[in-house]
N, C-alpha and C positions, 0 to 999 in steps of 0.2 A: 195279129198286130200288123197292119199295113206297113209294105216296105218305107223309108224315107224317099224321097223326091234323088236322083242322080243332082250331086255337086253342078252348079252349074258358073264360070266364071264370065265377066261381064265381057272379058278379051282373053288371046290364047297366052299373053304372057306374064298375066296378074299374078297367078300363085308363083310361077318361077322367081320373077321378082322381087315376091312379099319374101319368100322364103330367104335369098340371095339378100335382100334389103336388113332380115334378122339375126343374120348369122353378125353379118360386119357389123350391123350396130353393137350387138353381143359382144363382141368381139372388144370393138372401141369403147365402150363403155364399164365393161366389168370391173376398173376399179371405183368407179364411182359407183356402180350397185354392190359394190360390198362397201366400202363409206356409209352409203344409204342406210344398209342394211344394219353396219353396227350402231349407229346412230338413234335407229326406230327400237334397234334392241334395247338400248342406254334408256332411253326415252318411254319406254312402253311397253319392254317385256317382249317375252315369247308369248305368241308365233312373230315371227318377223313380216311374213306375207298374210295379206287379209285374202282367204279364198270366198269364191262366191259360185256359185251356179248362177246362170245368164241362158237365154236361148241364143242360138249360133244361126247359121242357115239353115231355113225350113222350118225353125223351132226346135230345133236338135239341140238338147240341152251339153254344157260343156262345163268345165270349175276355171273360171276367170281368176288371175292372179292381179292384187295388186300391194305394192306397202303396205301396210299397217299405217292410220292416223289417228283413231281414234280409242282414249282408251278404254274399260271395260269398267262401266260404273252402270248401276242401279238405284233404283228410290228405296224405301223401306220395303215394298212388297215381290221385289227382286225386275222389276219390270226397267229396261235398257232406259238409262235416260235419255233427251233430242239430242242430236249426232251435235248440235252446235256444241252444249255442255260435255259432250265428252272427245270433241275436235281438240286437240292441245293444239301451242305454239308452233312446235316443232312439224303435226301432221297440218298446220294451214300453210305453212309455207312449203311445204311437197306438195300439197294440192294445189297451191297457186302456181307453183312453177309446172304441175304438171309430170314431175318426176316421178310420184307414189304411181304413174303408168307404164314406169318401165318395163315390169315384169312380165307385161303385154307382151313384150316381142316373145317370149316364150312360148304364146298362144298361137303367135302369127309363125312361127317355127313348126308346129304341129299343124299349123291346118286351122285352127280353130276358129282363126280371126285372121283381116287383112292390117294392112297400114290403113288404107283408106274404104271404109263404110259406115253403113248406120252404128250409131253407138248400140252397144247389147244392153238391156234393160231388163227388166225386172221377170223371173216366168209368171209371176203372178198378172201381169200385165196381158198376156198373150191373147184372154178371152175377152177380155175389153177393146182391142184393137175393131174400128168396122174392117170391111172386106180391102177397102184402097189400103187401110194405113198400114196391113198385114204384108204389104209385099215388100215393105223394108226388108224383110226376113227374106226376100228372094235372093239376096247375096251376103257373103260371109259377113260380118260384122265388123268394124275398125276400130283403131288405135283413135282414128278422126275422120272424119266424114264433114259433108256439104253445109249439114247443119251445123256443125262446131265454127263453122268459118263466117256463117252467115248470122251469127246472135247467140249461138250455144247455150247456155240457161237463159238468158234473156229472153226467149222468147218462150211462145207458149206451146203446149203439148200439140195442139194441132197443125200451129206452124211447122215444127223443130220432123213432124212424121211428111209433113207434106213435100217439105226439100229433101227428108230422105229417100222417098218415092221417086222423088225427081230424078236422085243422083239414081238410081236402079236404072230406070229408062235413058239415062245420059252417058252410064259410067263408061271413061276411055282411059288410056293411058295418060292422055296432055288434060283433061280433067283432073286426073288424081294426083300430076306433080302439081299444078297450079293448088289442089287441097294442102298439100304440104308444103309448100313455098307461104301461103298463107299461115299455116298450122304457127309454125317457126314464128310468125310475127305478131300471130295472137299469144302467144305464151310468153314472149318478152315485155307485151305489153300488160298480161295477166287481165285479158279482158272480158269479160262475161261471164266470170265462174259463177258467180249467184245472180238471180234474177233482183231487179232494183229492191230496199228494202226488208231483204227476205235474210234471214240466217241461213236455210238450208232450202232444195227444191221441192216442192210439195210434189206429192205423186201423183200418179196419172189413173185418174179414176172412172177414168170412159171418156166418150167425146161424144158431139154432134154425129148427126146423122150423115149429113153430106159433108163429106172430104172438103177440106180446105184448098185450092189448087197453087202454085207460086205463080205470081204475076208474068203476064207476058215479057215486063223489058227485063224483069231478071232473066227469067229464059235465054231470051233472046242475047241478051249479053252474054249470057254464059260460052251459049254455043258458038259467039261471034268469038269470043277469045278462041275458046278449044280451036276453031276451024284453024286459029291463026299460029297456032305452036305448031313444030313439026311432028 
């Protein structure tokens, strides 16, 4: 079995950071993750947390944590119903606020994930990816990334890999507070959790041949901010 790929961080102070950035959040928010927690109990029963395997960096499989939203119903032949029919009240408003991700910092504790990268996605997805849209996977995975900031569901599979790419080749430290300064204002706003029309996100069932690329005045904007933070 070939060795994994050596961790590789975009800058030398990302993990210290993430790590430092999980504990204090942890820290400051523990009574609200246990509030959460009894709540989704109340609501939905045990397990409290929905685990999941996700690929990490390199494709290095990890168990993603997050709330519980949805709860555990079948049709007559025992087959899961569409996550809309089994999304309750209780789990669309943790989704919309974005709170059922708490337990993320968890992940970003261990190593597993940062604050800020590509969102972690399906392993079933991994073989479908072309060769461009695979290099998301070149850095640890986040809590929120480029693409959360710039359309999040709204956009489409090819877009959402193409600005993940971007941030791979861009990532800095004054990029990744400006992701999080955004993040804060997308979730108050609760803006793009579903794509227009759609109950849930449809998956991602392969793409085009040629990589999609992000427009130059995005670029160029981006980088025109980043130069300009300290």
């Amino acid at each position: 079995m070939p060795e994994a790929p050596p961790v590789r961080d975009p800058y030398p102070l990302k993990r210290p950071l993430d790590a430092l950035a999980a504990v204090v959040l942890l820290l400051l928010t523990w009574p609200l993750l246990l509030l959460i927690a009894l709540a989704v109990r109340v609501d939905l029963g045990r397990p409290v947390l929905f685990r999941q395997v996700r690929p990490g960096q390199h494709g290095q499989l990890f168990t993603m944590m997050k709330f519980r939203t949805m709860r555990d119903a079948t049709d007559a032949s025992g087959t899961p119903l569409p996550d809309a029919a089994r999304l309750t009240r209780f789990g669309q408003l943790l989704r919309a606020s974005s709170l059922d991700e708490l337990p993320e910092l968890i992940n970003v504790l261990r190593g597993e994930m940062s604050l800020v990268g590509p969102r972690p996605l399906l392993p079933e997805y991994l073989p479908r990816y072309s060769p461009q849209q695979a290099r998301r996977h070149e850095v640890r995975p986040g809590l929120t990334g480029w693409a959360q900031v710039n359309g999040r569901n709204a956009l489409t599979w090819e877009r959402k890999f193409a600005l993940d790419v971007w941030y791979v080749d861009h990532a800095s430290l004054a990029l990744d507070l400006r992701i999080l300064l955004l993040t804060v204002g997308r979730v108050f706003r609760r803006a793009d959790i579903l794509p227009e029309g759609q109950s849930e996100v449809a998956a991602f069932l392969g793409s085009v041949p040629a990589p999609l690329s992000v427009p130059a005045r995005e670029v160029s904007g981006a980088a025109a901010h980043t130069r300009s933070l300290p």
